[in-house]
C-alpha positions as a printed NumPy array, in Angstrom:
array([[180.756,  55.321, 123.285],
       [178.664,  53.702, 126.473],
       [177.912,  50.366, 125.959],
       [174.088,  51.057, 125.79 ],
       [174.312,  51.919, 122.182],
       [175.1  ,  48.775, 120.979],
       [173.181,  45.745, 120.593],
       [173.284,  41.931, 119.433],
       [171.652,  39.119, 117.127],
       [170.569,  36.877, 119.403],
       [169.937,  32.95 , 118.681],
       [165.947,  32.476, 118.436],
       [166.547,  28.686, 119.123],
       [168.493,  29.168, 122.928],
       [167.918,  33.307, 122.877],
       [172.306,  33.144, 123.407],
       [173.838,  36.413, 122.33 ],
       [175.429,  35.551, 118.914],
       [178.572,  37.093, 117.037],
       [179.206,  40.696, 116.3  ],
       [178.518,  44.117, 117.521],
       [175.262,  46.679, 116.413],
       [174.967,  49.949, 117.132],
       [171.928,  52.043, 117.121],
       [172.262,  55.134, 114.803],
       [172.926,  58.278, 116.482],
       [170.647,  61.268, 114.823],
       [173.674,  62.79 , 113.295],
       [174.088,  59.494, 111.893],
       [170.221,  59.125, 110.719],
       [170.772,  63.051, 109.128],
       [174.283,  61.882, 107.439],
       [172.347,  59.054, 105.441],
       [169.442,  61.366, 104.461],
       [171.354,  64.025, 103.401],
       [173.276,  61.663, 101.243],
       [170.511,  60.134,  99.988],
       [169.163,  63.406,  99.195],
       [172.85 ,  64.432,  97.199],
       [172.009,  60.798,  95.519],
       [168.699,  61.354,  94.116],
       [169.58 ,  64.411,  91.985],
       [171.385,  62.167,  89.619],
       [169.696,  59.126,  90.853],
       [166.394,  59.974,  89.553],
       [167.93 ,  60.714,  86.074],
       [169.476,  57.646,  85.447],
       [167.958,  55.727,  82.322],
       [165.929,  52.604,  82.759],
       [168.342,  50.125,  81.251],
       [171.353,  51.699,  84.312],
       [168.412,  51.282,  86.993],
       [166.966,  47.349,  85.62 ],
       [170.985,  46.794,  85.959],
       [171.265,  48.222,  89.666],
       [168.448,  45.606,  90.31 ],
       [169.618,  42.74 ,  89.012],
       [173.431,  43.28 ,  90.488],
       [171.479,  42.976,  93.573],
       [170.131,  40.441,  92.728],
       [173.485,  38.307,  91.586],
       [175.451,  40.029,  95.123],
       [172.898,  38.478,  97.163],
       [173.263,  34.749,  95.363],
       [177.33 ,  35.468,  95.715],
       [176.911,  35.452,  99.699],
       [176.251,  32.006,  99.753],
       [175.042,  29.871, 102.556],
       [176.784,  32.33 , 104.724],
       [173.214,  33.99 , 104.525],
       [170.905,  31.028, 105.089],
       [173.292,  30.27 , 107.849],
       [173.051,  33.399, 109.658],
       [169.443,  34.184, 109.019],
       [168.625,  30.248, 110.283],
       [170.442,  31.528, 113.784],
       [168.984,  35.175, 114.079],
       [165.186,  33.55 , 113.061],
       [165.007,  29.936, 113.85 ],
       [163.641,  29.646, 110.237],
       [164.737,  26.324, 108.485],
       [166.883,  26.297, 106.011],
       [164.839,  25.431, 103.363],
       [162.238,  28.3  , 103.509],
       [165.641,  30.39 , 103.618],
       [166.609,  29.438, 100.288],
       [162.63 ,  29.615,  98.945],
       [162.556,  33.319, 100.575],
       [165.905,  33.738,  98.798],
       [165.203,  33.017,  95.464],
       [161.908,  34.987,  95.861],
       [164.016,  38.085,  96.729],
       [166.459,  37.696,  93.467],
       [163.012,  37.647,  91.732],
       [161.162,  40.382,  93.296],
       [164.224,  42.663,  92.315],
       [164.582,  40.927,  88.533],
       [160.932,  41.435,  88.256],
       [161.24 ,  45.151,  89.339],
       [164.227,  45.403,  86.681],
       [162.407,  44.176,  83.768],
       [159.373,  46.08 ,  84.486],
       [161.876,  49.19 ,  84.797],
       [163.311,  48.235,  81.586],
       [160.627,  48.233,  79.743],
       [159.221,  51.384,  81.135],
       [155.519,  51.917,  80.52 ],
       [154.637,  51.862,  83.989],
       [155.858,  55.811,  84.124],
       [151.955,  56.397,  82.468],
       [153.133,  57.972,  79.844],
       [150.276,  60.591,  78.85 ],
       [149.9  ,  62.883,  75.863],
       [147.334,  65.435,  74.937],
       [148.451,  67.469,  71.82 ],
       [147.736,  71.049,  70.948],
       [144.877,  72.535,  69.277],
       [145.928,  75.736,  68.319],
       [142.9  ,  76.648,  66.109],
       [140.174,  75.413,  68.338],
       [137.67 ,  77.394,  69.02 ],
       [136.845,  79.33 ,  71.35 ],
       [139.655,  78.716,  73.467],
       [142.965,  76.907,  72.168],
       [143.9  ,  73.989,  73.358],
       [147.473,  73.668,  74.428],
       [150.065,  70.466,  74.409],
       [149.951,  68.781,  77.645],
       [151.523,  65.554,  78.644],
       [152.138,  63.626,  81.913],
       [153.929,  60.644,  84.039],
       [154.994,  59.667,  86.865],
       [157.978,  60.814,  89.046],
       [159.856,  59.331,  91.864],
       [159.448,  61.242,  95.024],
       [162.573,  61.852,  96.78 ],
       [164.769,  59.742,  99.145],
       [162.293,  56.888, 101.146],
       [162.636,  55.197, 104.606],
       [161.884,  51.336, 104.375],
       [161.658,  49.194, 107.789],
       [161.928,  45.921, 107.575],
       [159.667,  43.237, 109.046],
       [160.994,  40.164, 111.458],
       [159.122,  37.248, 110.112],
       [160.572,  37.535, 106.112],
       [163.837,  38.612, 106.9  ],
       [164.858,  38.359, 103.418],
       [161.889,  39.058, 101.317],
       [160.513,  42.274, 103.271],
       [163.751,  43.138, 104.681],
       [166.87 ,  44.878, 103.418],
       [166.466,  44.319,  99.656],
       [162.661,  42.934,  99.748],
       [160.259,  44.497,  97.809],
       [159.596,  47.882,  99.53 ],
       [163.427,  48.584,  99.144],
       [163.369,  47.064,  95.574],
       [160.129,  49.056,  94.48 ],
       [161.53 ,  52.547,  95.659],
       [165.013,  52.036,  93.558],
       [163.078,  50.828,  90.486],
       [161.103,  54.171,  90.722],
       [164.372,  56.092,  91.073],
       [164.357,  56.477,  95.18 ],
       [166.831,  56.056,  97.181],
       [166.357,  54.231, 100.439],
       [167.429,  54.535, 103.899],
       [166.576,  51.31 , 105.39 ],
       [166.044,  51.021, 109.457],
       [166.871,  47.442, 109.965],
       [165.111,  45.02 , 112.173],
       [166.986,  44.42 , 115.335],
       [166.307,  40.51 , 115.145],
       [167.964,  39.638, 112.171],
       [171.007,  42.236, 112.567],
       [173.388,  39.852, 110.766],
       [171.39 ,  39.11 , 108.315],
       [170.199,  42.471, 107.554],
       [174.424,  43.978, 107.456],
       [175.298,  41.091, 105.124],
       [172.585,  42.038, 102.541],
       [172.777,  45.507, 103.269],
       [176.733,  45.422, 102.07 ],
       [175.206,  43.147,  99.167],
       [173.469,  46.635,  98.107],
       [175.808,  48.825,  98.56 ],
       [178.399,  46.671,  96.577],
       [175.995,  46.177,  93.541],
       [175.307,  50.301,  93.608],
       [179.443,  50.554,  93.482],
       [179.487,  48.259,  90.456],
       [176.616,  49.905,  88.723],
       [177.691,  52.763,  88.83 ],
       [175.181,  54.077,  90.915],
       [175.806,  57.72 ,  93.136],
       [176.917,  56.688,  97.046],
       [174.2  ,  57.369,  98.999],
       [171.463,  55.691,  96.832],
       [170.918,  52.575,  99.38 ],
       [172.043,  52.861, 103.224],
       [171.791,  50.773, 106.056],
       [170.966,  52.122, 109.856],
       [170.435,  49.359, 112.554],
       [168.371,  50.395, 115.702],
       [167.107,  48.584, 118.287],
       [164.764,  51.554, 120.119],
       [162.178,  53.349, 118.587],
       [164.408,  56.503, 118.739],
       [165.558,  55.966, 115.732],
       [163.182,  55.136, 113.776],
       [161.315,  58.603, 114.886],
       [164.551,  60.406, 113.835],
       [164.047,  58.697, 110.117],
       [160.516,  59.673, 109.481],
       [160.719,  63.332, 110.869],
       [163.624,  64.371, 108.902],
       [162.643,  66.481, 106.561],
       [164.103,  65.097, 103.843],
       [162.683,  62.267, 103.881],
       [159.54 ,  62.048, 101.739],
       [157.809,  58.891, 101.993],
       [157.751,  55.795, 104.384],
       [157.671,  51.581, 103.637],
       [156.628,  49.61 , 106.692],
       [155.743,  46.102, 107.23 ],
       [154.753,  44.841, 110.787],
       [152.508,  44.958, 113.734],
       [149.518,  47.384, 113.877],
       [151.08 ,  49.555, 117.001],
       [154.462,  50.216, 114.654],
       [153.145,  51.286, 111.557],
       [150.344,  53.602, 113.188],
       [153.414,  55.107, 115.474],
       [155.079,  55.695, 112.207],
       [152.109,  56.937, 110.396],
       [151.436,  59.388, 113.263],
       [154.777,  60.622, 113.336],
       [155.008,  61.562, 109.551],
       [151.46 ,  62.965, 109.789],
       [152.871,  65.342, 112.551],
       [155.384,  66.754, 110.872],
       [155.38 ,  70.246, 108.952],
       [155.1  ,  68.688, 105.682],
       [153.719,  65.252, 105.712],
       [154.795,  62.379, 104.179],
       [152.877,  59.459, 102.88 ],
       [153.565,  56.007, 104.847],
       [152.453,  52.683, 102.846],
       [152.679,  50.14 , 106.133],
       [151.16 ,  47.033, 106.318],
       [149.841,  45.939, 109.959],
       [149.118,  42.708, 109.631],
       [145.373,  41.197, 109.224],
       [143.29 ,  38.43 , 111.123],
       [142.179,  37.519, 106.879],
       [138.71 ,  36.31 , 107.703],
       [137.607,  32.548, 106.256],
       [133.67 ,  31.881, 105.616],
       [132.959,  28.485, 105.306],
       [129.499,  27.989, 103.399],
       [127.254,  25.   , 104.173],
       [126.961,  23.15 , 101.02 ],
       [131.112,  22.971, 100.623],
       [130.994,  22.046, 104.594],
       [128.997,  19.109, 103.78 ],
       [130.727,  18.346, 100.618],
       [134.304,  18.896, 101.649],
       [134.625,  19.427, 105.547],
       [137.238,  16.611, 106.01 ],
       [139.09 ,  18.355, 103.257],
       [138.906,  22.373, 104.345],
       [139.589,  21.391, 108.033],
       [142.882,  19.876, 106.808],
       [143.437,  23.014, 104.732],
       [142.465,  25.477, 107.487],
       [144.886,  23.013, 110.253],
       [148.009,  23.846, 107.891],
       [146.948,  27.568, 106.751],
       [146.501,  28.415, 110.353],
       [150.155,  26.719, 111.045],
       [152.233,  27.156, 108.527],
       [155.628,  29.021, 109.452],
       [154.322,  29.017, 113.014],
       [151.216,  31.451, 112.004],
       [154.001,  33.987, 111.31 ],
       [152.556,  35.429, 108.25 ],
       [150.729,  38.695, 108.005],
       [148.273,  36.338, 106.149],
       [147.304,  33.316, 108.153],
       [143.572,  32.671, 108.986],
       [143.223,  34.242, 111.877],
       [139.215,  34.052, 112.25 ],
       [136.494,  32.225, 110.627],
       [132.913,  32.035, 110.232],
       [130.443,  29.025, 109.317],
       [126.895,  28.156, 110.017],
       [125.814,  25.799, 112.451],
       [124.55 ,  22.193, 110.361],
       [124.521,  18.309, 111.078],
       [128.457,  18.568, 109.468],
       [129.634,  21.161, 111.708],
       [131.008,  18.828, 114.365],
       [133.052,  16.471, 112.329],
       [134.169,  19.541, 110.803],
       [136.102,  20.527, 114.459],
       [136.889,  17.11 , 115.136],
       [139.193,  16.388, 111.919],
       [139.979,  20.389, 112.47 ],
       [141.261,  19.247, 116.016],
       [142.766,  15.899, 114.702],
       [144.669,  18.302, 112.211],
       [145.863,  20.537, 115.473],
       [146.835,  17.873, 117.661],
       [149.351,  16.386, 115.704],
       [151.361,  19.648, 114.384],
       [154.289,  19.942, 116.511],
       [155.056,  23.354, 118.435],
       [157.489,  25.847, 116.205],
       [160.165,  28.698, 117.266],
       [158.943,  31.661, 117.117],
       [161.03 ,  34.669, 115.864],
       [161.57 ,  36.124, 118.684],
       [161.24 ,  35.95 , 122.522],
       [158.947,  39.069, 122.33 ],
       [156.667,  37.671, 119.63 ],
       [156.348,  34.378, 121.497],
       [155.038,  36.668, 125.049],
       [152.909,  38.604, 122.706],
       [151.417,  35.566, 121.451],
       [151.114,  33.689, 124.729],
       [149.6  ,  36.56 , 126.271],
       [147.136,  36.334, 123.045],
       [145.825,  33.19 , 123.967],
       [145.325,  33.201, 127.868],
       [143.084,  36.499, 126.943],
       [141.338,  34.664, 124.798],
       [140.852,  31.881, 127.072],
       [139.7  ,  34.664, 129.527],
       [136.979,  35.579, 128.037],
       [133.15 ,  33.673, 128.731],
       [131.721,  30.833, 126.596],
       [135.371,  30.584, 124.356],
       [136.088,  26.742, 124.013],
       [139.273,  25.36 , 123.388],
       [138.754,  23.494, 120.239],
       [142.239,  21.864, 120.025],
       [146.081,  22.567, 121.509],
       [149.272,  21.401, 119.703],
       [152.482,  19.631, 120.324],
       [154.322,  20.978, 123.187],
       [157.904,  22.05 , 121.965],
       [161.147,  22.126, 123.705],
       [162.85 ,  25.317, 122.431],
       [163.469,  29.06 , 124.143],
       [160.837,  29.529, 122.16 ],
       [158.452,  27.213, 121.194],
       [154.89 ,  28.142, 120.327],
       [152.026,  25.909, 121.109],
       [148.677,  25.97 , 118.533],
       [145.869,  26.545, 119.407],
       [142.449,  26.659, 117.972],
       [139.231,  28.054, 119.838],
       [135.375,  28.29 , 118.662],
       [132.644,  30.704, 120.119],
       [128.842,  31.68 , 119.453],
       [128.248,  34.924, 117.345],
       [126.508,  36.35 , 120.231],
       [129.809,  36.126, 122.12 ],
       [132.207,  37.215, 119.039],
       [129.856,  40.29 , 118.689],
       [130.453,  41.446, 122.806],
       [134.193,  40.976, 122.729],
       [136.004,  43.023, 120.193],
       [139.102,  41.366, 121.202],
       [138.319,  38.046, 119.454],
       [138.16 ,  40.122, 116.242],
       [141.594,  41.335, 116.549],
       [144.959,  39.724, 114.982],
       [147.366,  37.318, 117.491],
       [150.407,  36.887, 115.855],
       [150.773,  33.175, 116.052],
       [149.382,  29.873, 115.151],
       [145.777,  30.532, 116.629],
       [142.487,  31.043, 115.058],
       [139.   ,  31.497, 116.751],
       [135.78 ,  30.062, 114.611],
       [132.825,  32.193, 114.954],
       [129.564,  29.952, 114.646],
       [126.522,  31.754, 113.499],
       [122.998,  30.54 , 113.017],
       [121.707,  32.182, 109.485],
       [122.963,  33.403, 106.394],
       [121.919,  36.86 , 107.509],
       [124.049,  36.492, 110.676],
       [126.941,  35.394, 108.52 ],
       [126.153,  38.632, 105.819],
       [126.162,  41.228, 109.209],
       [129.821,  39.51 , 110.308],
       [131.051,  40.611, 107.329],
       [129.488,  43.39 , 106.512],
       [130.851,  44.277, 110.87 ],
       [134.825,  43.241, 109.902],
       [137.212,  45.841, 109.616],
       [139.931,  46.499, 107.025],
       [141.859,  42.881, 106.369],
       [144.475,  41.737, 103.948],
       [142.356,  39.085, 102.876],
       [139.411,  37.21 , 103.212],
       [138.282,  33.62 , 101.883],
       [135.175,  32.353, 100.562],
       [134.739,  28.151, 100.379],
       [131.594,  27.096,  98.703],
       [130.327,  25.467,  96.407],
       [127.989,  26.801,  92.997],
       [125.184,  26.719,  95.275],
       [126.534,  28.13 ,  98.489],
       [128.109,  31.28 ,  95.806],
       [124.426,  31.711,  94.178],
       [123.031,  31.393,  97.793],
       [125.34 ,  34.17 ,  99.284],
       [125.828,  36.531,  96.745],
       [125.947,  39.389,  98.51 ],
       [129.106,  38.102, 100.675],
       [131.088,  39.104,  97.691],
       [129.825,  42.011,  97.269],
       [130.233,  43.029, 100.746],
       [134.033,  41.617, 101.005],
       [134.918,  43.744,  97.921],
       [135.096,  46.761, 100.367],
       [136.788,  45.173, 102.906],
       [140.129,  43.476, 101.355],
       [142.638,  43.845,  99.351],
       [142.508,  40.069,  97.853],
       [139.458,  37.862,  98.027],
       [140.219,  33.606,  97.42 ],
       [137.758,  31.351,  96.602],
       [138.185,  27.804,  97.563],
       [141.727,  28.575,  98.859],
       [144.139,  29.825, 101.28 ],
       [145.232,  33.199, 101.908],
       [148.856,  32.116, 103.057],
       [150.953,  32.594, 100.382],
       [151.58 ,  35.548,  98.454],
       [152.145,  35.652,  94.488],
       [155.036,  38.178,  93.361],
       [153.4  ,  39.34 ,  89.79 ],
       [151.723,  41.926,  88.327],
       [148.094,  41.553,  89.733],
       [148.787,  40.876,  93.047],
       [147.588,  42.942,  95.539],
       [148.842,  42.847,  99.245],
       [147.034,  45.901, 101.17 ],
       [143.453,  46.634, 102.438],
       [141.783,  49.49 , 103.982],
       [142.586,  50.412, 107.188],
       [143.615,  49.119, 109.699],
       [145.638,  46.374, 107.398],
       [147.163,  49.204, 106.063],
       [147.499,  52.833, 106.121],
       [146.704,  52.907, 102.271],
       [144.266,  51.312, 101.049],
       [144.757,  52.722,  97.317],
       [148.362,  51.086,  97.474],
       [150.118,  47.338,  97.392],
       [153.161,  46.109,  98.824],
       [153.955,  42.956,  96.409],
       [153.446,  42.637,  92.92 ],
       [154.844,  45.088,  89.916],
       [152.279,  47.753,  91.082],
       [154.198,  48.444,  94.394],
       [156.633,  51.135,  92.638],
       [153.692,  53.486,  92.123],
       [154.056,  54.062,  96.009],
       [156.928,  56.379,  95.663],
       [155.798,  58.235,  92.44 ],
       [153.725,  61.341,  91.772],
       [152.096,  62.576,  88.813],
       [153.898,  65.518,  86.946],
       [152.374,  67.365,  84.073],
       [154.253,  69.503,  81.237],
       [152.321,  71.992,  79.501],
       [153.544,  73.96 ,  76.3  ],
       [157.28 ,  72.716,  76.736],
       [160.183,  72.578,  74.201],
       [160.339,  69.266,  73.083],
       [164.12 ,  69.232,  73.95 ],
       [163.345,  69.889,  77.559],
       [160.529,  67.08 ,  77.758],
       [161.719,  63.973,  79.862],
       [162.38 ,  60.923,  77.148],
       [159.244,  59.314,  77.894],
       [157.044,  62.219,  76.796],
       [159.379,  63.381,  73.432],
       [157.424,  63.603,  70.386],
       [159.588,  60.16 ,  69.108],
       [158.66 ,  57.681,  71.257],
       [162.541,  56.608,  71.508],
       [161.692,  54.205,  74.676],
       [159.502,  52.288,  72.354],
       [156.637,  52.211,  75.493],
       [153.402,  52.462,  75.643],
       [151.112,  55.852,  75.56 ],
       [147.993,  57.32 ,  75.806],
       [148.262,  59.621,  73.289],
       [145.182,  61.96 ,  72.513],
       [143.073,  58.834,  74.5  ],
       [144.456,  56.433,  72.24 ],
       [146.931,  53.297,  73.979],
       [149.986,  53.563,  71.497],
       [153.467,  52.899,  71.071]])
């Protein structure tokens, strides 16, 4: 095998080569883990809830039983401390125990039930029921800046399994180690479940090649991606160009516009400038949902708004970014930005002394200007942010009503700005997935109502979300069973509601 196969982790602190050996998946190798995956969901897809809540969990416990081993590796491929580690960790375990108990309890198949009216006239009616079934083996890719929590078991990989998927998971070549450690995690918890071989595999890549080779084989029937806004629309073009295409559920990333009222930047500048400082810097702007953009109207508070904004700036030290790459990207980010006419420089950061180090930065502009240059609407992956200053409510209204598709936006006001600028919710309402008031949109709740998604181009479904309990119906379609045996009826749609869950039986919610 030539040496241009294989690839390394590489330190994100010193980029050093560290230990160990990758190599990118051949396509015979790619087809070998479909077709088993394919072999695996036949028996897979039949397992009962309680075996498939059990699956979860073991995951769960094999990932705890690697130890620091995992914090310790992931710290070295990601330059992420050790203490968001453990946090992303833990919220792992619980994404997949969530998963499990929503499994085992089992009403999220949407059970449906229409019974037969033989005698009605003119027509008869016939029995009819529905739910939900899991599509068929799915491709998950994992994203570099959670390499724990939308990586190898996040919750992409964790939602397909709990809808009885398999997964074939493309991991991401910066976090290598990391990824083959929790990989094996899987595969030993699906060995001591009980579980068919072939239900979870692992294929590390470092060129594109490969992932192509996942999403046009033709066995594959839907896609998980989470990461930049060129690789998910490559992937989403790829499965859309195949004979029978697939659905892909990737999130791109968002620049999750902020609109700052006036009355709440009176009230509580000194207070949302702090906010915005550590929003916009948190984990070295490395979130899909940092505040990327922002909007407020021009007052007497506006400019001791930017100076404690600035203050806030000044003093956060530079952070390492993930990769090398990322840090380019982002560099070459801000001297565009810089490029462009009548873009000030509100504030720069700390000046770090890693490979590298990422400097914040903070910029404002007119409306006017934001309007001419498209490019100051569009995400930099980093700890930047550009405030857009308008002069009217109505300029503020056609901003929004002008953004794009974002993961989030956020609205801080106060009772009068909200009464004032009613229609800014209404408008935002078509535009997100998750709308905060008074907040920040870093930060992502695991739990039933959450919704991580938007319309495009945050995502390439905007009926879908990738965190939260409602993530499994990704990787489901609707089924319905007219006139059969009862014997032959899956359990959840048997006359005797055995699985105790709920139904909608003849339009009635029942158990």
């Amino acid at each position: 095998m030539s040496t241009d196969t294989i690839f390394y982790g590489i330190n994100a602190l010193t980029n050093e080569k560290l230990e160990g050996e990758f190599i990118n998946a051949s396509k015979v190798q790619v087809d070998e883990a479909v077709q088993k995956a394919v072999i695996a969901f036949e028996s897979y897809r039949k397992k009962d809830n309680q075996s498939i809540a059990n699956f979860l969990d073991e995951i769960a416990e094999e990932i705890l039983n690697l130890g620091d081993a995992l914090l310790e590796r992931c710290h070295l491929e990601t330059a992420l401390p050790l203490g968001r580690l453990q946090g992303e960790r833990g919220r792992t375990m619980n994404q997949l125990k969530l998963f499990a108990t929503v499994v085992r309890e089992g009403s999220w198949v949407d059970a449906r039930i229409d019974t037969a009216i033989p005698d009605r006239a003119p027509i008869p009616k016939s029995d009819i029921r529905h739910m939900l079934l899991p599509l068929g083996p799915v491709a998950v890719f994992g994203a570099s800046n959670f390499p724990l929590a939308f990586s190898v078991a996040g919750g992409d990989t964790a939602s397909a399994l709990a809808s009885g998927c398999p997964v074939v998971f493309k991991g991401h070549p910066a976090h290598p180690g990391t990824s083959e450690m929790v990989g094996n995690a899987i595969i030993k918890a699906a060995k001591k479940s009980g579980m068919p071989e072939g239900v979870f595999a692992l294929l590390h890549g470092s060129s594109n090649e490969v992932g192509e080779a996942l999403v046009k084989h033709p066995n594959i029937k839907a896609v998980g991606f989470t990461g930049s806004y060129r690789g998910g629309k490559a992937l989403f073009d790829y499965a859309n160009s195949r004979p029978e295409p697939i659905p892909v559920f990737a999130e791109m990333g968002s620049t999750n516009p902020v609109f700052i009222l006036p009355q709440a930047l009176k009230e509580r500048g000194e207070e949302i400038a702090s906010g915005m400082a550590g929003s916009i810097t948190l984990g070295v702007g490395q979130f899909c949902t940092n505040p990327g953009l922002s909007f407020l109207q021009k007052s007497e508070s506006i400019d001791t708004f930017y100076t404690n904004l600035a203050n806030g700036i000044k003093g956060t030290p530079s952070g390492t970014m993930l990769t090398s790459n990322i840090l380019k990207a982002f560099n070459n980010g801000v001297a565009n930005t810089l490029a462009i006419n009548n873009v000030e420089e509100l504030a720069s950061g700390l000046s770090g002394e890693s490979a590298n180090s990422a400097v914040p930065k903070v910029f404002k502009t007119s409306i006017e200007n934001f309007t001419k240059n498209q490019s100051l609407s569009e995400e930099n992956f980093g700890p930047s942010s550009v405030f857009v200053e308008a002069s009217s409510k109505n300029e503020i209204l056609e901003a929004a009503r002008n953004l794009e598709g974002h993961l989030t936006a956020t609205i801080h006001g106060t009772d009068e700005d909200f009464k004032e600028y009613k229609e800014l919710f209404d408008i935002l309402e078509l535009k997100v997935g998750r709308i905060v008031i008074n907040g920040y949109p870093t930060g992502v709740e695991v739990c039933h109502s959450m919704v991580h998604g938007g319309p495009y181009p945050a995502t390439t479904a905007p009926n879908s979300t990738s965190v939260g309990t409602n993530a499994i119906k990704r990787f489901v379609r609707p089924v319905c069973f007219q006139d059969y045996p009862d014997a032959f009826l899956p359990d959840a749609l048997k006359a005797e509601n055995k699985l105790n869950i709920w139904r909608l039986v003849n339009g009635n919610l029942e158990k």
